[in-house]
Backbone as CSV, one residue per row, in Angstrom:
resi,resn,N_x,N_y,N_z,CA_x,CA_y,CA_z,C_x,C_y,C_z
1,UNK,-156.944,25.237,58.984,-156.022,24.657,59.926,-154.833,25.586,60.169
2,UNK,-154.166,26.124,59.233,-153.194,27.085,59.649,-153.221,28.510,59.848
3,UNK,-154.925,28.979,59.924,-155.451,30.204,60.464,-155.520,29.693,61.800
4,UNK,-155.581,28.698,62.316,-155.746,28.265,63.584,-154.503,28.351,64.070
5,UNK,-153.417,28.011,63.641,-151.889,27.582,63.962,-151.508,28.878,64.377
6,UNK,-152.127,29.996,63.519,-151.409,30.961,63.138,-151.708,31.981,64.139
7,UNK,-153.021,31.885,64.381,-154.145,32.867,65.817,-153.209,32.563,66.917
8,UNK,-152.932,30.724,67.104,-152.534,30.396,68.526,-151.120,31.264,68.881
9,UNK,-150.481,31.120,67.701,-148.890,31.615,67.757,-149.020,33.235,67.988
10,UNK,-149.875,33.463,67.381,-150.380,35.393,67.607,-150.725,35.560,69.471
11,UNK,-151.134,34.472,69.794,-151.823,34.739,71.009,-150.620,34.261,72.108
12,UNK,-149.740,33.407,71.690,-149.005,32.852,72.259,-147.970,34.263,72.345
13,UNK,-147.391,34.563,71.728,-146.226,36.099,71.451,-147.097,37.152,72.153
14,UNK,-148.338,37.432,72.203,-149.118,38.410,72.860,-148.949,38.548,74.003
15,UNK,-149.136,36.967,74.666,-149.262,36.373,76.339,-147.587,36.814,76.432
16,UNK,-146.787,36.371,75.620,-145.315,36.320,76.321,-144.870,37.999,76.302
17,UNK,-145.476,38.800,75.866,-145.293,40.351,75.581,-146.227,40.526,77.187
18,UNK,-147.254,40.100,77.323,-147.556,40.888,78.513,-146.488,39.974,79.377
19,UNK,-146.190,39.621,79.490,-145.574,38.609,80.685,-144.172,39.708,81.212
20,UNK,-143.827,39.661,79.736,-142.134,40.590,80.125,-142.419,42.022,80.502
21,UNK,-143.694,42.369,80.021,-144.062,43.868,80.007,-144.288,43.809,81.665
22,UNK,-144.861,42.961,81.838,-145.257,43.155,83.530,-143.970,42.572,84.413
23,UNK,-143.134,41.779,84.427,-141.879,41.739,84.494,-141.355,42.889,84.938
24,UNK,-140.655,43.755,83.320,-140.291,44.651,83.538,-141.154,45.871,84.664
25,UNK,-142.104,46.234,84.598,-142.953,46.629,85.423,-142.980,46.165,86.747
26,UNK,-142.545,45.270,87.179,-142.519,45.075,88.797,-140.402,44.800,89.121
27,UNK,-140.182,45.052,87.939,-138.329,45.143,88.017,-138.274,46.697,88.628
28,UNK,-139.144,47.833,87.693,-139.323,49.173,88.071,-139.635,49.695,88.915
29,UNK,-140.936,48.812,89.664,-141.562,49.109,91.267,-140.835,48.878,92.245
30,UNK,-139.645,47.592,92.107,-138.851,47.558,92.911,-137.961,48.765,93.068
31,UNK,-137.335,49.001,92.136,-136.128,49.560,91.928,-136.574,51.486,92.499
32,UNK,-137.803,51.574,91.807,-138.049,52.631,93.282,-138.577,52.391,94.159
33,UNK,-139.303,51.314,94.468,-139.074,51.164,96.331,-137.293,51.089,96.858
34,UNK,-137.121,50.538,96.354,-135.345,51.030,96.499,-134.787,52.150,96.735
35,UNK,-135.216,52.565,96.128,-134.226,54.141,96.237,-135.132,55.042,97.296
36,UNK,-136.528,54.869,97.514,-137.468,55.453,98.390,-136.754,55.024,99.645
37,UNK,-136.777,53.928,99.898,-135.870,53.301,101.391,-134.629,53.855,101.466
38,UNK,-133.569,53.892,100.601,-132.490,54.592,100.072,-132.405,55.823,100.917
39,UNK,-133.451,56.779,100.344,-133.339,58.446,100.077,-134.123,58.281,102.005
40,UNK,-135.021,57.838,102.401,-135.394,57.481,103.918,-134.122,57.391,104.698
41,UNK,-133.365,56.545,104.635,-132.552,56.187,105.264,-131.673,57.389,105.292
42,UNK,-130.906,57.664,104.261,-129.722,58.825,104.105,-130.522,59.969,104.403
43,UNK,-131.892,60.290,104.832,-131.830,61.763,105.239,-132.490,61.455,106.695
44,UNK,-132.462,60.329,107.622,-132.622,59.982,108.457,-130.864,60.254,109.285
45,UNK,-129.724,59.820,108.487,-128.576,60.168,108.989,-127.655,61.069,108.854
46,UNK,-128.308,61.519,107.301,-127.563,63.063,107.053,-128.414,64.063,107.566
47,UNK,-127.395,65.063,108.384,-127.511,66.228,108.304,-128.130,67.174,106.947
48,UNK,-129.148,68.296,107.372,-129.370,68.986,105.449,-128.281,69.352,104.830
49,UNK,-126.863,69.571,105.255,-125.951,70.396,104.997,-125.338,68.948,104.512
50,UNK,-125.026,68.248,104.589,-124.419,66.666,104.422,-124.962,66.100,103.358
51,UNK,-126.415,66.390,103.235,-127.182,65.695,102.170,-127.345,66.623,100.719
52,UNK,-127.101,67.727,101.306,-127.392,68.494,100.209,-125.527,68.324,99.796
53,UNK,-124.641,68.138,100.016,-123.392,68.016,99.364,-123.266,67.053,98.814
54,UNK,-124.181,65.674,99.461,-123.842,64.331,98.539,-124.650,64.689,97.653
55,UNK,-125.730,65.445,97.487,-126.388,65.641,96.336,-125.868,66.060,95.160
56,UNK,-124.442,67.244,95.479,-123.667,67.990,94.558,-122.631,66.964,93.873
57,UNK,-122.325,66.007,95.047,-121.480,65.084,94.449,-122.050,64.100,93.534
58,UNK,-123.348,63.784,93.955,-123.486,62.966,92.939,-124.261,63.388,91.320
59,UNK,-124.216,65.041,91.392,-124.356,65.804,89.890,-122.932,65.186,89.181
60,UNK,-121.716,65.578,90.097,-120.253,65.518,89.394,-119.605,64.003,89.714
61,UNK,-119.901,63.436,90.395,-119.344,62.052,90.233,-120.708,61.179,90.893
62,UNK,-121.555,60.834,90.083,-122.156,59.386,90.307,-121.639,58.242,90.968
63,UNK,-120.626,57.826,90.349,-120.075,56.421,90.664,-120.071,56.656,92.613
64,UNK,-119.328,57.926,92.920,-118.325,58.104,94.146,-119.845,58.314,95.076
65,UNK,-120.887,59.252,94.904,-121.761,59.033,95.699,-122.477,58.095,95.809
66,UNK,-122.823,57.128,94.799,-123.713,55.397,94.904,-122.557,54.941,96.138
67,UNK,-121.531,54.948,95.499,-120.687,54.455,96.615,-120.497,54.742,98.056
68,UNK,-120.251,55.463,98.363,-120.823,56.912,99.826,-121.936,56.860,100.374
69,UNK,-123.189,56.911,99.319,-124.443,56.412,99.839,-124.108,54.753,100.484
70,UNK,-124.312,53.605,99.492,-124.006,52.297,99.947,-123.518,52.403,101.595
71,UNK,-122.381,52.946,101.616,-121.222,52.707,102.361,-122.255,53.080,103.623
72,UNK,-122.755,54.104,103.818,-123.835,54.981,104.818,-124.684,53.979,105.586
73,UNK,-125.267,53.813,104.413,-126.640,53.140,104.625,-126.251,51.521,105.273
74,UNK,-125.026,51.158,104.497,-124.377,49.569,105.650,-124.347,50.031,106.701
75,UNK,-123.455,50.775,106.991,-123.253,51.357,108.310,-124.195,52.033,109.195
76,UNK,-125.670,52.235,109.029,-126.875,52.726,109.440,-127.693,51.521,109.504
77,UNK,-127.710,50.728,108.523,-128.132,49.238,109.068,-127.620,48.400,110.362
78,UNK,-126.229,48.189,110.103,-125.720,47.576,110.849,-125.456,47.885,112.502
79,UNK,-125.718,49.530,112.612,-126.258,49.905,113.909,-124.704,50.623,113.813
80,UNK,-123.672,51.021,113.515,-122.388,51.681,113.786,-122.480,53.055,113.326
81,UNK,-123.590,53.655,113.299,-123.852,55.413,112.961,-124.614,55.568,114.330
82,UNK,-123.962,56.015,115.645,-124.319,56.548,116.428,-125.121,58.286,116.413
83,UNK,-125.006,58.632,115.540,-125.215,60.060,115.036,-125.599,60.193,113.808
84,UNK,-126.200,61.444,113.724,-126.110,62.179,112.373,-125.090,62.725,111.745
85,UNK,-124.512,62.136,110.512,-123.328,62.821,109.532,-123.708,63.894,109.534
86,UNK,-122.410,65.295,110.029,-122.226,66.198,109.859,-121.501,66.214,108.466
87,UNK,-121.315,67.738,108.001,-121.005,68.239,106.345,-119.350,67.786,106.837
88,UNK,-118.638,68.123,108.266,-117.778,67.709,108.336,-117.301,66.165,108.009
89,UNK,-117.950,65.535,108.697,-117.953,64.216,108.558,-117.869,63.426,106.981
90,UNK,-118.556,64.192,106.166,-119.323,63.821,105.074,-117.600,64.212,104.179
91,UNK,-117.055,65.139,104.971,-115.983,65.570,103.834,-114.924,64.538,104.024
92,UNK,-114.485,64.153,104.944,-113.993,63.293,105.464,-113.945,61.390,105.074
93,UNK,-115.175,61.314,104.865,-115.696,60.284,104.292,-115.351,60.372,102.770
94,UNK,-115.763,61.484,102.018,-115.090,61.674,100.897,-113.830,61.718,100.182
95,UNK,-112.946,62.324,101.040,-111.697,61.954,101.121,-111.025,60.521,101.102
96,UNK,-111.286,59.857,102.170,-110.884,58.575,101.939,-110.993,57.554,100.802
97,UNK,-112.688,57.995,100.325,-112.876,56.987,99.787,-112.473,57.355,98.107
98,UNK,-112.474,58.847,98.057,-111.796,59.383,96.676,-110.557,58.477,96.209
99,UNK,-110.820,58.159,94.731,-108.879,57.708,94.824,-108.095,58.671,94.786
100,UNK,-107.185,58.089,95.172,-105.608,59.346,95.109,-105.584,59.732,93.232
101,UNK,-105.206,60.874,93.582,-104.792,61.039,92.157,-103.345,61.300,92.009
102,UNK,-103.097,61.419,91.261,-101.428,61.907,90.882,-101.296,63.175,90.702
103,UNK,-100.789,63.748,91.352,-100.058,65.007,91.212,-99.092,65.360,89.972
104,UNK,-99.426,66.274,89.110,-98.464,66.476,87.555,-97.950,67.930,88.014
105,UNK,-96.612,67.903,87.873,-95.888,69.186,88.045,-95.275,69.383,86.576
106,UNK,-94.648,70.777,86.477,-94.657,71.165,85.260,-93.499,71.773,85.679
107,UNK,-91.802,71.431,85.770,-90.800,72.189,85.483,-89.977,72.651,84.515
108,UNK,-90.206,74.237,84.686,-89.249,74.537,83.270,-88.248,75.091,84.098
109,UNK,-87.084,74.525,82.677,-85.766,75.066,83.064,-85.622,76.337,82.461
């Protein structure tokens, strides 16, 4: 009786292991169909010279290009990118959305 108890509970933790395993596994398929639509989109509106800089930016700041990207791709959805981002454009965009930093001066008397 409790080789029986014991199989079901083995089989029961087995089933719930594939369950999350495949879970996770279609969390992953999404998440690059995501970024496939993503990387479509942003080289549909960037310029190579534009794309290859958000590329540099996002070696040195992650956070600021997810953000830049996002920002793009609303604005390419929503139909308000009449054009292709030029490298100009792209710097521009960067700027704004950079925070200010503080300026530290160093006077000696």
């Amino acid at each position: 009786m409790e080789d029986d108890l014991e199989e079901i509970r083995r089989r029961k933790l087995m089933e719930l292991q594939r369950q999350r395993e495949l879970e996770e596994l279609q969390k992953e398929e999404m998440k690059r169909q995501y970024e496939m639509q993503k990387r479509a989109i942003l080289r549909a509106i960037l310029e190579p010279e534009a794309k290859e800089r958000l590329s540099r930016v996002k070696l040195a700041h992650p956070e600021l290009a997810e953000a830049v990207e996002n920002q793009l791709i609303y604005l390419a959805q929503s139909g308000r990118i009449q054009s292709k981002i030029t490298d100009e454009m792209l710097v521009e965009i960067l700027k704004r959305i950079q925070p200010k930093k503080r300026e530290t001066r160093i006077i000696r008397k």
